[in-house]
C-alpha positions in Angstrom: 224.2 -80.8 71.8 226.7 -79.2 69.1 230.3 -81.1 69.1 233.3 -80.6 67.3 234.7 -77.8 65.7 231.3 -75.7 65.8 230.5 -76.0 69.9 234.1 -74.5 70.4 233.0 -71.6 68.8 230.1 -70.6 70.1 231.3 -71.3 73.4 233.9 -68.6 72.3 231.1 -66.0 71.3 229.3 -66.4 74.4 232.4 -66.3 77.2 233.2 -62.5 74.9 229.0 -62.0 75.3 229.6 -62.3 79.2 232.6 -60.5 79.8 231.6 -57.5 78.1 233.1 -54.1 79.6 231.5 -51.0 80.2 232.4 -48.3 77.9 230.0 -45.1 79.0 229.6 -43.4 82.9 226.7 -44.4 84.9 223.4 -43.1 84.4 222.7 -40.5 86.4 219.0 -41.4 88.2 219.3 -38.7 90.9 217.1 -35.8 90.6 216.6 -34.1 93.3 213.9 -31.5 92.0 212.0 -34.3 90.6 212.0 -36.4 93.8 210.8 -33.1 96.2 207.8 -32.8 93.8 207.5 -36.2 93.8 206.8 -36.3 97.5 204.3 -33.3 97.3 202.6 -34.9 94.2 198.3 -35.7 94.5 196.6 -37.8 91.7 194.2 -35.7 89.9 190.5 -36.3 90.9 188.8 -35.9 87.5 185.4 -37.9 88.7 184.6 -35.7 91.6 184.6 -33.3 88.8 182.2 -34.8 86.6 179.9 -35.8 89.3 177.4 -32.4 89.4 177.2 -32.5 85.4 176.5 -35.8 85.3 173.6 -35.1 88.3 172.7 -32.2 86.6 172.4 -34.0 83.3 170.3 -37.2 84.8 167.9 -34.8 86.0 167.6 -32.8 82.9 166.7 -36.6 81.3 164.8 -37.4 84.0 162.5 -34.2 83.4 162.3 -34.7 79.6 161.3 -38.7 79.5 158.8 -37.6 81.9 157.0 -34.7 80.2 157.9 -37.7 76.6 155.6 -40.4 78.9 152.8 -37.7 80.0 152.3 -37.1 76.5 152.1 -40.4 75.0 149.9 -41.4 77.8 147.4 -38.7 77.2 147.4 -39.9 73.2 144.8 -42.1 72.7 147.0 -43.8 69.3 147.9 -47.5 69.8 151.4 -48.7 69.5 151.9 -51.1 67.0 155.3 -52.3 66.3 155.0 -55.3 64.0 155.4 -55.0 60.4 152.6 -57.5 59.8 149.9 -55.7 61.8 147.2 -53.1 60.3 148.2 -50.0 62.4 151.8 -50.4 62.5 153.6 -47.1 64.2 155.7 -46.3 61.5 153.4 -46.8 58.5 151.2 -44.4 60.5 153.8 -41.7 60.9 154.9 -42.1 57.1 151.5 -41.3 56.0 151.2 -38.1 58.4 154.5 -36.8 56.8 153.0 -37.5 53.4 150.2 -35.5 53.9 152.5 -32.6 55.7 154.5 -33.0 52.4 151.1 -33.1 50.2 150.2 -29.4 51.3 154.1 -27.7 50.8 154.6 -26.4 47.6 157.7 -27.0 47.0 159.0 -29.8 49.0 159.9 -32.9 46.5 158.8 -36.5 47.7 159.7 -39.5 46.3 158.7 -42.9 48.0 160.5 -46.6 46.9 157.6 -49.5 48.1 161.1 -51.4 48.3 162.3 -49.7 51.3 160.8 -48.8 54.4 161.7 -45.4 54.5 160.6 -42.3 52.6 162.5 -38.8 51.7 161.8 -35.3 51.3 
């Protein structure tokens, strides 16, 4: 607890905190225009909205994934996704672009062995 000299005034500051007077008119928080639209006022449904374009778009998915499963079915290519196995997928699919590549022109290959990717 603060005695003396210094606990008399800040006992002074606070009784002038508390007694404070107010110096400016009342707010005004009536609006009556505000309050009538208020009353009339619906939220927004924005997901009712989006719920035929997100049907729409399942189906669309739906549709391509299929038709993406038909045809890996009907190729008769193993998957391979190891890095360690013989036939692995990518290594496969590198080497088809490099032979697309091989018979252009003018396309520019290069290919780091210290990365697994290529570029054209």
């Amino acid at each position: 607890s603060i005695g003396g000299a210094a606990g008399l005034m800040v006992a002074s500051k606070m009784r002038g905190r508390i007694h404070r007077i107010r110096n400016k008119a009342p707010t005004d928080t009536q609006n009556s225009a505000y309050l009538t639209a208020l009353q009339s006022w619906k939220p927004k449904d924005f997901l009712s909205g989006q719920a035929h374009k997100a049907a729409l778009l399942k189906e669309k998915t739906h549709l391509r994934k299929q038709a993406e499963y038909e045809e890996a079915k009907n190729d008769p290519t193993p998957v391979y996704i190891y890095g360690s196995q013989k036939l692995n997928s990518l290594a496969l699919a590198q080497a088809k672009q490099r032979e697309l590549v091989a018979k252009d022109p003018n396309a520019t290959y290069t290919y780091a062995p210290d990365y697994v990717g290529q570029t054209i």
